[in-house]
N, C-alpha and C positions, 0 to 999 in steps of 0.2 A: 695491916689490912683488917677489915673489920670481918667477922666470919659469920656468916648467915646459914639457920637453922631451918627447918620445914618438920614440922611435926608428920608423926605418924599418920592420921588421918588425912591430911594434906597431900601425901606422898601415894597417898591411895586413888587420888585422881589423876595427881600428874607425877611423873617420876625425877624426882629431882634431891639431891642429894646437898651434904652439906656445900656452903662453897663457903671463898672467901673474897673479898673486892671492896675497891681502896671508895673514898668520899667522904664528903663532910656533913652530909645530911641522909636522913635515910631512904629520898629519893636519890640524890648520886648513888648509894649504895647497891640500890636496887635496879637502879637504870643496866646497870654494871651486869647485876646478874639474868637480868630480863633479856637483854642483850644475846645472852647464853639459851636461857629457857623461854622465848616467844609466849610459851601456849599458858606458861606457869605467869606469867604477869600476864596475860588478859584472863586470867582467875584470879588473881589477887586483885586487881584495879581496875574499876568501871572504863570507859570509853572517854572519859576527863582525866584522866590519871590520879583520881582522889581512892583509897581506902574502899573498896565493897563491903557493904552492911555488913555483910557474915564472913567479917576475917579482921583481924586484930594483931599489931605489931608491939614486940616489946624489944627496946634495947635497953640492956643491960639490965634486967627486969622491972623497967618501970613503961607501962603504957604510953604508943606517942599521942600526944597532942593533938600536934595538926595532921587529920586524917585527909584535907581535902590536898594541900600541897607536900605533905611526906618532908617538911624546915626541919623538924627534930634535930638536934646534932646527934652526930655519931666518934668519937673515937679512933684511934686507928685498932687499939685493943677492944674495941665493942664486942657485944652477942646479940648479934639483932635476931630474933626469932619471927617467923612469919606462922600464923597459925587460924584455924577457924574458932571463930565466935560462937561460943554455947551460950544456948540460951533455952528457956522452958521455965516451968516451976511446979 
């Protein structure tokens, strides 16, 4: 199973700890744990189910792609990381 991370700051909104949950893409993955935290994926994901502007996924630490449908593949050994988007300059 692939295991899914929530940064510090993240955890500061919603309380939600590591987990782990099986998929082949990084929507199964997340469907999986959204399932568990309700309130933590409608933070993460607009009301289309695509990526919110201010949060950014990495598996395996490479940035996904497709932010509006979550196709990425995922691994069963994955580290999908869910986190907020910094931005400023």
């Amino acid at each position: 199973m692939a295991k899914v991370f929530f940064t510090a700051n993240l955890r500061r909104h919603v309380d939600c700890g590591a987990m782990e949950a099986e998929g082949v893409t990084v929507g199964d993955v997340l469907s999986r744990v959204f399932a568990i935290q309700d309130r933590l994926g409608a933070y993460v994901l607009d009301d289309q189910g695509a990526l919110r502007k201010h949060m950014t996924i990495l598996v395996d630490g490479q940035r996904v792609r497709d932010i509006e449908r979550l196709t990425d593949p995922v691994r069963p050994n994955s580290e999908v990381w869910v986190m907020q988007a910094l931005s400023g300059g």
